[in-house]
ZAROKOL-165557 format. One record per residue: z, x, y of N, C-alpha, C in turn; residue in three letters; residue number from 0. Coordinates in Angstrom, 3 decimals. Last residue first. Layout:
N
{{Z; X; Y}; {Z; X; Y}; {Z; X; Y}; ALA; NUM};
...
END
This chain:
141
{{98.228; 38.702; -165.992}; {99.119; 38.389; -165.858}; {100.170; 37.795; -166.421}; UNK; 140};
{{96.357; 41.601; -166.663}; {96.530; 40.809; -167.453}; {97.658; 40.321; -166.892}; UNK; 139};
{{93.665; 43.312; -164.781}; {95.383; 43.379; -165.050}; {95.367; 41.939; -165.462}; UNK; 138};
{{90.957; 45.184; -165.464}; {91.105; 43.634; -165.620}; {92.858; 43.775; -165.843}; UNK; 137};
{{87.880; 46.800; -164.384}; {89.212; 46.620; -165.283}; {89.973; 45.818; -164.550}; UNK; 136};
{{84.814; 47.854; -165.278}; {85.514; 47.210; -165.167}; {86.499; 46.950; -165.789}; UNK; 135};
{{83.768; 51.797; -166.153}; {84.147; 50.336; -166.669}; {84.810; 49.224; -165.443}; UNK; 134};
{{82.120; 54.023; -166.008}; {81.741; 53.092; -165.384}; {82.488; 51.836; -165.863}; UNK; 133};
{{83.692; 55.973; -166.773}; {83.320; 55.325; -168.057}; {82.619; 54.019; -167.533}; UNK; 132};
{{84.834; 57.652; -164.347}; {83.682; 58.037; -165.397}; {82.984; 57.651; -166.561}; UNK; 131};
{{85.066; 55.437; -162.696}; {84.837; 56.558; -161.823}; {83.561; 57.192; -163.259}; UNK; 130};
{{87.417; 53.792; -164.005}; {86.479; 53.354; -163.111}; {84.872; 53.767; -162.850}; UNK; 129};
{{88.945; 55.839; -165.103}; {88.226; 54.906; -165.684}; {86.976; 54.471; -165.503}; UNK; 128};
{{89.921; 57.074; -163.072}; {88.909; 58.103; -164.061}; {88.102; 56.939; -165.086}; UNK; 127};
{{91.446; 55.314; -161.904}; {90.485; 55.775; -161.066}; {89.292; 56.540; -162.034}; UNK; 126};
{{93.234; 54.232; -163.559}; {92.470; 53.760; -163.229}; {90.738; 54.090; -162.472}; UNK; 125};
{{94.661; 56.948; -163.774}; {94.521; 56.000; -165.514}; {92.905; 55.657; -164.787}; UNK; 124};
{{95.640; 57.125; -161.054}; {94.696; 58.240; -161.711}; {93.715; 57.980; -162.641}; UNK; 123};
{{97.273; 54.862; -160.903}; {96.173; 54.991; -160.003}; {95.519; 55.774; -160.847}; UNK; 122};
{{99.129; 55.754; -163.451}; {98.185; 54.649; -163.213}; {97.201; 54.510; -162.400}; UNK; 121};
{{100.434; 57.956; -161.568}; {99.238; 58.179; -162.689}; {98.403; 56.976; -163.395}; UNK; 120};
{{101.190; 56.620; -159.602}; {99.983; 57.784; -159.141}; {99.800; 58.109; -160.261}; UNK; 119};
{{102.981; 54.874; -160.896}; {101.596; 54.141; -159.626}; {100.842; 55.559; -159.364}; UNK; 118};
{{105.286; 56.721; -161.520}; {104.549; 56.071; -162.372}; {103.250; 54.680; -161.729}; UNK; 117};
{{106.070; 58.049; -159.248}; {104.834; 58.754; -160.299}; {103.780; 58.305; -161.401}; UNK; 116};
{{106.914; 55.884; -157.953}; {106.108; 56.867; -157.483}; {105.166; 57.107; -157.946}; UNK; 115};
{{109.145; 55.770; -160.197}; {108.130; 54.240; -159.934}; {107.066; 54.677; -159.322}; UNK; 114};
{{110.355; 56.978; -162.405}; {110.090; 57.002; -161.084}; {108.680; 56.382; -160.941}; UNK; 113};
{{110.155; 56.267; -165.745}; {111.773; 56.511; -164.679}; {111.694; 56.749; -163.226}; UNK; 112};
{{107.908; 57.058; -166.413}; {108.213; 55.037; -166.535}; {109.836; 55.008; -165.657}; UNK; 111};
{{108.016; 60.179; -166.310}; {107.444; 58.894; -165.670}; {107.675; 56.960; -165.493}; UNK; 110};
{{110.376; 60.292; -168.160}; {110.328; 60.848; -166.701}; {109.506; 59.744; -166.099}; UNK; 109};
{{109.179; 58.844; -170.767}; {110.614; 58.834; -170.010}; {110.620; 58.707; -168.536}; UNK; 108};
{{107.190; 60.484; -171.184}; {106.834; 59.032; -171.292}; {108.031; 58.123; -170.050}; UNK; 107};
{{108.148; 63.015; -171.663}; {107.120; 62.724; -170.379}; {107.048; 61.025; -170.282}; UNK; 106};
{{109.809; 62.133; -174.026}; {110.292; 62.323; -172.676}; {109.195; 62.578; -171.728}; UNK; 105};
{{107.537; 61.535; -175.707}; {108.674; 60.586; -175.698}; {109.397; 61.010; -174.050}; UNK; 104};
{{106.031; 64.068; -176.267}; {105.481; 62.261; -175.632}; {106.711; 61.375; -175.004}; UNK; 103};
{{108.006; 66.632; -175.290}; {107.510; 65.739; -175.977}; {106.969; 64.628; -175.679}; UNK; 102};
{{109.247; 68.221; -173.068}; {109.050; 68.773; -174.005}; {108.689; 68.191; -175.159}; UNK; 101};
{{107.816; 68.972; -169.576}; {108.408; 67.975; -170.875}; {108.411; 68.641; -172.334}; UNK; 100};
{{107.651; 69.544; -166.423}; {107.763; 70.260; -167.416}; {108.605; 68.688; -168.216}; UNK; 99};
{{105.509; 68.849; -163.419}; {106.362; 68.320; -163.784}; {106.608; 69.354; -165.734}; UNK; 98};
{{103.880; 69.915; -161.778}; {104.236; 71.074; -162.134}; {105.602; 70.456; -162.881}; UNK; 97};
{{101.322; 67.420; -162.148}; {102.044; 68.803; -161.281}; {102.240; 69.423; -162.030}; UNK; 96};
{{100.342; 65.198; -162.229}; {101.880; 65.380; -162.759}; {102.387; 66.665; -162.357}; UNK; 95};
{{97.847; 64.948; -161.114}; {99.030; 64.454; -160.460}; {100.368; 64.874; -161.025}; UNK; 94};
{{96.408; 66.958; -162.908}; {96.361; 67.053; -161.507}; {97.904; 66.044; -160.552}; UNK; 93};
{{96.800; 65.875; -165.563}; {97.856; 66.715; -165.379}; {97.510; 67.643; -163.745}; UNK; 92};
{{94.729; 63.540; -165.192}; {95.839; 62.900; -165.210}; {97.069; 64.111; -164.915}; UNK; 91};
{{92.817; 65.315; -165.527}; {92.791; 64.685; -164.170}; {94.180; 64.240; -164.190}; UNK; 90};
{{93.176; 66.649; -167.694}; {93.176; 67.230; -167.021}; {93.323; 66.709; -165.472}; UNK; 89};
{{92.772; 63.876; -169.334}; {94.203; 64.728; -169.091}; {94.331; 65.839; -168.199}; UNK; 88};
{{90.176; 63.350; -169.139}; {91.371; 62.231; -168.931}; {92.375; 63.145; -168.580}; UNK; 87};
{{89.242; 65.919; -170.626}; {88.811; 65.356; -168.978}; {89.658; 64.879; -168.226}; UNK; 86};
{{89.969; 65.139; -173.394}; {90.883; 66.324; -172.392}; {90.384; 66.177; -170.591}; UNK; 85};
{{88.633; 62.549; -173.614}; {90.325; 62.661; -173.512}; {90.379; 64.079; -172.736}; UNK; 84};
{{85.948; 63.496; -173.485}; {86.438; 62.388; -172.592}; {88.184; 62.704; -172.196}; UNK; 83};
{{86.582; 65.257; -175.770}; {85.992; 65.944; -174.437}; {86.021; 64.981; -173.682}; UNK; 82};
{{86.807; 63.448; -177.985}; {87.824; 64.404; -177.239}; {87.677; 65.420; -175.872}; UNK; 81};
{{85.360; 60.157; -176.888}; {85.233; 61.698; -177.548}; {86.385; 62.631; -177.509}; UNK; 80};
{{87.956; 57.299; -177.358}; {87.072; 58.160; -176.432}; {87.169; 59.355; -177.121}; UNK; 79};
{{89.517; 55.714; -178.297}; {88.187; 55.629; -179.139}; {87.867; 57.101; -178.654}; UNK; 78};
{{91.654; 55.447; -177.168}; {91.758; 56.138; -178.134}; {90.709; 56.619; -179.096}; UNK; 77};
{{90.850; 53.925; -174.557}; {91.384; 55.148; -174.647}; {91.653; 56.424; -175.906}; UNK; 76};
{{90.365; 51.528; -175.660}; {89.401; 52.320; -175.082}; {89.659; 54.043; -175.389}; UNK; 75};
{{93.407; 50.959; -176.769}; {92.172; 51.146; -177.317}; {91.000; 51.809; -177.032}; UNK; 74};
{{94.655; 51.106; -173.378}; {94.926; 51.813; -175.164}; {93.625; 52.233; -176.391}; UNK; 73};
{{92.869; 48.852; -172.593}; {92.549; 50.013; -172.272}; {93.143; 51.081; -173.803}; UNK; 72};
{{91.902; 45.807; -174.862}; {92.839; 46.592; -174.076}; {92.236; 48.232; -173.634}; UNK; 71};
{{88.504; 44.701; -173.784}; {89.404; 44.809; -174.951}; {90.318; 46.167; -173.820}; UNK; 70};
{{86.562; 42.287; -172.614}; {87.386; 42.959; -172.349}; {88.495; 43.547; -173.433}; UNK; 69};
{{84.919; 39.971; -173.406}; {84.950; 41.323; -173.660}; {85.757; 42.109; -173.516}; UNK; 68};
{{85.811; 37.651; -172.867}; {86.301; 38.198; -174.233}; {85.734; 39.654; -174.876}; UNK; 67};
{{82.950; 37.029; -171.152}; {84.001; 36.433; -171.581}; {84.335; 37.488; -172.685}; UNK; 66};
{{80.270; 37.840; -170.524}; {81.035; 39.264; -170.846}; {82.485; 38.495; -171.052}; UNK; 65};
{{78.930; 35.295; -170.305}; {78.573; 36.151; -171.668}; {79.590; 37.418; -171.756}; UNK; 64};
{{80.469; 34.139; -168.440}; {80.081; 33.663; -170.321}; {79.942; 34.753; -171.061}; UNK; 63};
{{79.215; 35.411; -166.585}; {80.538; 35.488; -166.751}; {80.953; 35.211; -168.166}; UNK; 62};
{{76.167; 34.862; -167.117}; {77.213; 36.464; -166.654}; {78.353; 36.435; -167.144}; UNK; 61};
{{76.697; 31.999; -165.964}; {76.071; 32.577; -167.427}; {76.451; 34.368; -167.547}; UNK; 60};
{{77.551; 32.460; -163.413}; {78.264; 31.653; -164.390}; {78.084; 31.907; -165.637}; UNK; 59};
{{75.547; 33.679; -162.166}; {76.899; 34.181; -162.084}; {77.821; 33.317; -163.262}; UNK; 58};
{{73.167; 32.224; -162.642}; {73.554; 33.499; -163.162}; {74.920; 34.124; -163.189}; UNK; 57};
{{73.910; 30.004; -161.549}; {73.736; 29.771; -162.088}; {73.733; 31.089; -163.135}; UNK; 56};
{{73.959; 31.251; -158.453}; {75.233; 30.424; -158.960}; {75.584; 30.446; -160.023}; UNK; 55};
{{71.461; 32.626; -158.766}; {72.965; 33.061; -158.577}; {73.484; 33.002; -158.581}; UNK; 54};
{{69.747; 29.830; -158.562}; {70.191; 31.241; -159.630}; {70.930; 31.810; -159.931}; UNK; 53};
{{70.610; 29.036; -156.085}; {71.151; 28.094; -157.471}; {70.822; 29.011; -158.343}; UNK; 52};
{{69.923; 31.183; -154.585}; {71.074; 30.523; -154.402}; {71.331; 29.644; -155.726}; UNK; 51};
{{67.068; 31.230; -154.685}; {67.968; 32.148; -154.841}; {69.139; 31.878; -155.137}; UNK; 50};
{{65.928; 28.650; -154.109}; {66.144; 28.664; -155.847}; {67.275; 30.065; -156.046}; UNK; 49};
{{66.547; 28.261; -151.445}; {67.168; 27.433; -151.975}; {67.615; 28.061; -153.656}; UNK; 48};
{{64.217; 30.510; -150.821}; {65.936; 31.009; -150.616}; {66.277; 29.791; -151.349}; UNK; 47};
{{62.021; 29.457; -153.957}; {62.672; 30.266; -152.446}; {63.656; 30.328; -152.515}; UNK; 46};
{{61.741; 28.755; -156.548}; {62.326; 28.015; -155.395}; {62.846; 28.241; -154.088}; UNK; 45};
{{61.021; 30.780; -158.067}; {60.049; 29.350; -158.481}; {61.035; 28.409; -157.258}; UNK; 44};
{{62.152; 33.367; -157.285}; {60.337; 33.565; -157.367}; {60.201; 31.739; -157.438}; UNK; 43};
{{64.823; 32.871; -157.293}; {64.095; 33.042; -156.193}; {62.350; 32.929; -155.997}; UNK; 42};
{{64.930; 32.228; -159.722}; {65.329; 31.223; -158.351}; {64.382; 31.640; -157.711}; UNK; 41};
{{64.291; 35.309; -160.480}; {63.608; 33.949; -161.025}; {64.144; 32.596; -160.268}; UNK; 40};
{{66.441; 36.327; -159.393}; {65.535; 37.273; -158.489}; {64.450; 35.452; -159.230}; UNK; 39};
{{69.106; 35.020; -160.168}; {69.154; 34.535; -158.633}; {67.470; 35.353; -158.530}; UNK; 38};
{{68.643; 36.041; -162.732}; {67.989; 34.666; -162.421}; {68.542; 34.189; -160.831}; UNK; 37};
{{69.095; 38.628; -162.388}; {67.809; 38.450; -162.810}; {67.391; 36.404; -162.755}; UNK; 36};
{{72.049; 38.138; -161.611}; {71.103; 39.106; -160.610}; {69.524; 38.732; -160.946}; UNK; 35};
{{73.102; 37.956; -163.703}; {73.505; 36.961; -162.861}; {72.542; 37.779; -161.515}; UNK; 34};
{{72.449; 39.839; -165.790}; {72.132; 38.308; -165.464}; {72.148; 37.585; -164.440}; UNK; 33};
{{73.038; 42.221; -164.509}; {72.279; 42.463; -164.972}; {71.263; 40.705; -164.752}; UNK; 32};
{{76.103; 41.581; -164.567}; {75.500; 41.991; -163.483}; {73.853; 41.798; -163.915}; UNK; 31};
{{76.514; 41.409; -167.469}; {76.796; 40.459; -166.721}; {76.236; 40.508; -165.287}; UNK; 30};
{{75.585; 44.026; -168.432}; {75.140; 43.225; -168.945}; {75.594; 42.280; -167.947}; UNK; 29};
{{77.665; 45.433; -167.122}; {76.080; 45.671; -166.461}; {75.565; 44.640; -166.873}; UNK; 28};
{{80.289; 44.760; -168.484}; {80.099; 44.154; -166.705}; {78.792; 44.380; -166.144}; UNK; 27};
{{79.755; 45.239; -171.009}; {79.695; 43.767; -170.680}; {79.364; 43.660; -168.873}; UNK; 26};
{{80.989; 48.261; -171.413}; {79.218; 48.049; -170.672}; {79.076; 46.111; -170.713}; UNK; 25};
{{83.583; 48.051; -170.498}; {82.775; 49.247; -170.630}; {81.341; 48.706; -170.207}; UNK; 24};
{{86.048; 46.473; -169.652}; {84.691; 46.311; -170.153}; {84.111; 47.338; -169.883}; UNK; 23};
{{89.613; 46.544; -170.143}; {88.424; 46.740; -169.249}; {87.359; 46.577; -170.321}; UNK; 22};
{{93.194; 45.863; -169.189}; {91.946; 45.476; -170.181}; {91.052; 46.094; -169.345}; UNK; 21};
{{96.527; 46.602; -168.754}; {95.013; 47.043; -168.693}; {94.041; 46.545; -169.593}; UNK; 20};
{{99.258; 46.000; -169.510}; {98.607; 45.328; -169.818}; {96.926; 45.596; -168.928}; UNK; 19};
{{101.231; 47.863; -168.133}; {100.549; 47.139; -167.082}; {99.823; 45.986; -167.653}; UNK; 18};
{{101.939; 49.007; -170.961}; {102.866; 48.057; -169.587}; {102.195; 47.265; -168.743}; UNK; 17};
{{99.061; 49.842; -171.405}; {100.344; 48.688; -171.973}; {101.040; 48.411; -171.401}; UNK; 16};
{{99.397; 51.922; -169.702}; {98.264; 50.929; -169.856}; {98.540; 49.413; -170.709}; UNK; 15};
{{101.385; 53.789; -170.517}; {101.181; 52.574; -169.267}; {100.364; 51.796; -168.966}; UNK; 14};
{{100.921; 53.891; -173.250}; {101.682; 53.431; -172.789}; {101.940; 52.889; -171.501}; UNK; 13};
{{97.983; 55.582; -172.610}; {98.550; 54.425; -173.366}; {99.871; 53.664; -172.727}; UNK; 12};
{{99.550; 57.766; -170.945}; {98.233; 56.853; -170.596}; {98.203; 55.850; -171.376}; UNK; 11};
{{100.838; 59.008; -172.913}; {101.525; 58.614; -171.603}; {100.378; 57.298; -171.468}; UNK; 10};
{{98.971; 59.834; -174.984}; {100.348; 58.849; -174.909}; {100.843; 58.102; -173.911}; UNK; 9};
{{97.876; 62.088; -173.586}; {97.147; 60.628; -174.183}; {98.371; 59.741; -174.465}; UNK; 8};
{{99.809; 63.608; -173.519}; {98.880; 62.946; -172.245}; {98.959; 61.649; -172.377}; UNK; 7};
{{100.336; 64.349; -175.851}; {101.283; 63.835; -175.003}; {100.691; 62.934; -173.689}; UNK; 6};
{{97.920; 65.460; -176.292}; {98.458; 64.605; -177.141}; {99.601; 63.467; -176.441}; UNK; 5};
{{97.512; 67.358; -174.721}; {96.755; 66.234; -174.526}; {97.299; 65.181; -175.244}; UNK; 4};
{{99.959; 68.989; -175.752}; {100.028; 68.749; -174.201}; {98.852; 67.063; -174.284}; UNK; 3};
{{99.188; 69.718; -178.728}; {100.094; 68.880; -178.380}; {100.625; 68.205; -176.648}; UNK; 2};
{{95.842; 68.797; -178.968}; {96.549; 69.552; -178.825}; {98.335; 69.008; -178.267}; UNK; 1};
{{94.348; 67.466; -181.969}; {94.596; 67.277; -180.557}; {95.766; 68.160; -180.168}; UNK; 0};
END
């Protein structure tokens, strides 16, 4: 890994840890998937009434089943191809500009040191998440 993505990838961790980021990669289709296929079976054996208790009833079983899916972003993040990661970093070195570091440790610095920068590369974290790994994501209180 190159030492700029390297650094990237760090950054992104680390605020994904601060924030405590979890997400589901593919649990949230699977959960969509349910809670959609027995509001459409409501619907076929009880009309609008059966729609409605399906959907209740799917939404609940949905939720069950993608329970405890969610594993930290960090992780996600570290699994990903390296052609995911340099993607990640290229989007992520769209907001950082023309900011200059000379290691993980001090980009890590700068950013977690302006509150600004550090919500526009979290926004970013989030948005490429969202956007290209189709995931749901989950702030841990």
């Amino acid at each position: 890994m190159a030492p700029r993505m390297d650094d990237v990838m760090r950054l992104c961790c680390e605020l994904s840890a601060h924030d405590q980021i979890k997400v589901a990669v593919k649990s949230s289709t699977k959960g969509a998937m349910v809670a959609g296929g027995t509001a459409f079976v409501g619907g076929l054996l009880g009309g609008p009434p059966g729609i409605a208790v399906g959907g209740a009833v799917g939404g609940l079983l949905g939720s069950w089943l993608t329970s405890g899916q969610f594993r930290p972003l960090p992780q996600i993040l570290m699994e990903m191809p390296p052609a995911q990661q340099q993607k990640l970093c290229d989007h992520i070195q769209t907001v950082l500009g023309n900011l200059s570091w000379m290691d993980a440790a001090q980009l890590i610095a700068l950013v977690m040191g302006n509150a600004t920068l550090q919500q526009q590369v979290t926004a970013a974290l989030v948005s490429y998440i969202t956007q290209e790994l189709k995931a749901e994501v989950r702030y841990q209180d």
